[in-house]
C-alpha positions as a Markdown table, in Angstrom:
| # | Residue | x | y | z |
|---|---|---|---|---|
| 1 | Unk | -7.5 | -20.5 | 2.3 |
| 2 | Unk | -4.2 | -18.3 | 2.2 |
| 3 | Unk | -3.2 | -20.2 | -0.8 |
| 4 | Unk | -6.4 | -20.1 | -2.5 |
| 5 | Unk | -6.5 | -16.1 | -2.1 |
| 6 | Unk | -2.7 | -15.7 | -3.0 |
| 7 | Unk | -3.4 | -17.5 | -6.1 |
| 8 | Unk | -6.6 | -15.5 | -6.7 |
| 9 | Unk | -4.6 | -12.4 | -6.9 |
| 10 | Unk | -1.5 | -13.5 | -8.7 |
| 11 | Unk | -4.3 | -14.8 | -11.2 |
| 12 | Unk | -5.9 | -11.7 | -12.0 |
| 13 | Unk | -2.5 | -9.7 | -12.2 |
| 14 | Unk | -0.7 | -9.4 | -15.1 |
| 15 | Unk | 2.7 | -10.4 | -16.2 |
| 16 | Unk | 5.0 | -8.3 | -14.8 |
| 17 | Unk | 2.4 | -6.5 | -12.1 |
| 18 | Unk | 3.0 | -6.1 | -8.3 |
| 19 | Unk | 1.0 | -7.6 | -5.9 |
| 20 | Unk | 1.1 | -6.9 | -2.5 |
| 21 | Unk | 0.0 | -9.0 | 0.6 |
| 22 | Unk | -0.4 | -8.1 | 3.8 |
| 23 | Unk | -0.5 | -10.2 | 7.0 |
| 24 | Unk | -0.5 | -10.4 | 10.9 |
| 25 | Unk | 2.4 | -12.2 | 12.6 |
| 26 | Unk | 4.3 | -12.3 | 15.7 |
| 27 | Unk | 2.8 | -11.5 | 19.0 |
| 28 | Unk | -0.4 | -10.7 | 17.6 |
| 29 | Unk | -1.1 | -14.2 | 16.2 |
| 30 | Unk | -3.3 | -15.4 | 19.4 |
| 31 | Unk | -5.4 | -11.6 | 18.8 |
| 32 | Unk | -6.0 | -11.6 | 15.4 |
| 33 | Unk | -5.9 | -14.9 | 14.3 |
| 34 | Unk | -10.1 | -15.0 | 14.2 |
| 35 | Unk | -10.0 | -12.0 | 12.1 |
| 36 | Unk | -7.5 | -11.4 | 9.5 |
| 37 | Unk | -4.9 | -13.9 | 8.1 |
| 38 | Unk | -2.2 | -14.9 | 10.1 |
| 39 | Unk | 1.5 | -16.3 | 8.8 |
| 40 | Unk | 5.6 | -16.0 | 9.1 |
| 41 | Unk | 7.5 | -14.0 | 6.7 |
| 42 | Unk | 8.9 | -17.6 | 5.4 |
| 43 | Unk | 5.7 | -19.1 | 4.6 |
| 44 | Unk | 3.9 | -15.7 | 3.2 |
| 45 | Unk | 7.5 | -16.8 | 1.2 |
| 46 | Unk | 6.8 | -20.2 | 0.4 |
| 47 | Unk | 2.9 | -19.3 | -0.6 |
| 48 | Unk | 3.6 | -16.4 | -3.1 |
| 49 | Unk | 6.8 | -18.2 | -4.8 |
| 50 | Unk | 4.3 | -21.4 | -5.2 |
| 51 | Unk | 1.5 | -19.2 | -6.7 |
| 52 | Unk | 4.5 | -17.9 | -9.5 |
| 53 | Unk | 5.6 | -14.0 | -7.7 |
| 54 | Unk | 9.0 | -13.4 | -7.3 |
| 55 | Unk | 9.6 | -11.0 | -4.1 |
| 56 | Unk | 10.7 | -7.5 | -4.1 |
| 57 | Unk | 10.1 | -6.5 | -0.9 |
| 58 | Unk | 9.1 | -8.4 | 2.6 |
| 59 | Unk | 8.8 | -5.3 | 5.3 |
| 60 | Unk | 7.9 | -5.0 | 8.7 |
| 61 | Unk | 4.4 | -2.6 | 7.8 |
| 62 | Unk | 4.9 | -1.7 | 11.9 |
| 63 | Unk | 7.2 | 0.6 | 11.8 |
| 64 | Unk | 10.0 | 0.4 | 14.7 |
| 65 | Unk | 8.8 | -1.1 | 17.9 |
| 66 | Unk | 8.4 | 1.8 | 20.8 |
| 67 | Unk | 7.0 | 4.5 | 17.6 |
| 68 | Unk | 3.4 | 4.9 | 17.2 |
| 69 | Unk | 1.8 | 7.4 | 15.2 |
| 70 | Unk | 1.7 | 10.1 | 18.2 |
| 71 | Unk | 5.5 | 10.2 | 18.9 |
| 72 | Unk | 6.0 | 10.1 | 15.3 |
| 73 | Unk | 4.0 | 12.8 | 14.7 |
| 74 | Unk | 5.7 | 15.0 | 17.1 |
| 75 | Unk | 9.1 | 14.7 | 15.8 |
| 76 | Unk | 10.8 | 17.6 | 14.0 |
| 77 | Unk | 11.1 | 16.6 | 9.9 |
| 78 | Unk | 14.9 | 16.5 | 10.7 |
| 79 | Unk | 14.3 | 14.0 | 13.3 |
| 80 | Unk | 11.4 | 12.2 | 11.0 |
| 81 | Unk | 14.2 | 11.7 | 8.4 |
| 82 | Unk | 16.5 | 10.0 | 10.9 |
| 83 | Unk | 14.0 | 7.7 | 11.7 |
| 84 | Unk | 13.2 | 6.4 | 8.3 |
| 85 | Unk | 16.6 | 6.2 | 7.4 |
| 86 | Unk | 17.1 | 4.1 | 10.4 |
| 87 | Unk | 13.8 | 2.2 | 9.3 |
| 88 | Unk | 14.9 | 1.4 | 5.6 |
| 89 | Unk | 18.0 | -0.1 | 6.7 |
| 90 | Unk | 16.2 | -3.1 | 9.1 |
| 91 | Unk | 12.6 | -3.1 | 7.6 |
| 92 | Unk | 13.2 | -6.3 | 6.1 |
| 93 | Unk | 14.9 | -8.2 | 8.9 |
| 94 | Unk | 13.0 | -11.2 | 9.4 |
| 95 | Unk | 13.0 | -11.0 | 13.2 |
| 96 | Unk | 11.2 | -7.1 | 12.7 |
| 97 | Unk | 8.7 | -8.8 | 10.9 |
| 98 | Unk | 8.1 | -11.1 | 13.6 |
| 99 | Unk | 8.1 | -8.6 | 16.4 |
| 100 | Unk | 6.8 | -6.0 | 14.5 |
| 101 | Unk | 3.5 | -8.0 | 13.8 |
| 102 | Unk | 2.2 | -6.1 | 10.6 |
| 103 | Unk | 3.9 | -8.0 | 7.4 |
| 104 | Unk | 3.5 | -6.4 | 3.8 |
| 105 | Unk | 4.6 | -8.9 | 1.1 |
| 106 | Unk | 4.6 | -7.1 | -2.3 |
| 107 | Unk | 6.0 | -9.2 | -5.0 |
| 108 | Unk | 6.0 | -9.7 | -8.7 |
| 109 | Unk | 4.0 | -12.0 | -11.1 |
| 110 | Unk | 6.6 | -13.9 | -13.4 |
């Protein structure tokens, strides 16, 4: 089913549009698994290269574990940018991903 709807979107793309995929992974596996579509980073990987994207990005859509949208709402702009500095720098470390639990895939049809 992952495969069919990867390949359903890289089919009505065009050559040389993004397409970006989103998916639960980590430590919310055994919660969501019912719901939405569960994976690892390396076979979102393996699926999308299969279905002819080539990968620009592979980020961690969580954000850094201990934030949520209330702490980061309270920070000063100056303090805001110091985060997402921090943020771009390990958004596409694997083991983020992972821990993170929120995956966004965006890649490029060949």
């Amino acid at each position: 089913m992952k495969e069919k709807a990867v390949s359903e979107s890289t089919r009505v793309c065009k050559s040389g549009g993004m397409v970006a995929l989103t998916y639960v992974t980590g430590t919310l596996i055994d919660k969501l698994e019912n719901i939405f579509f569960t994976s690892t980073p390396h076979e979102i990987e393996e699926i999308a290269t299969k279905c002819g994207l080539k990968r620009k990005h592979n980020i961690c859509a969580g954000g850094i574990i201990g934030y949520n949208s209330d702490s980061l709402n309270k920070l000063s702009d100056e303090d805001f940018q110091k985060y997402m500095e921090r943020y771009y720098l390990i958004c596409e470390s694997e083991s983020l991903i992972e821990a993170g639990g929120l995956g966004l895939w965006i890649g490029i049809k060949n």
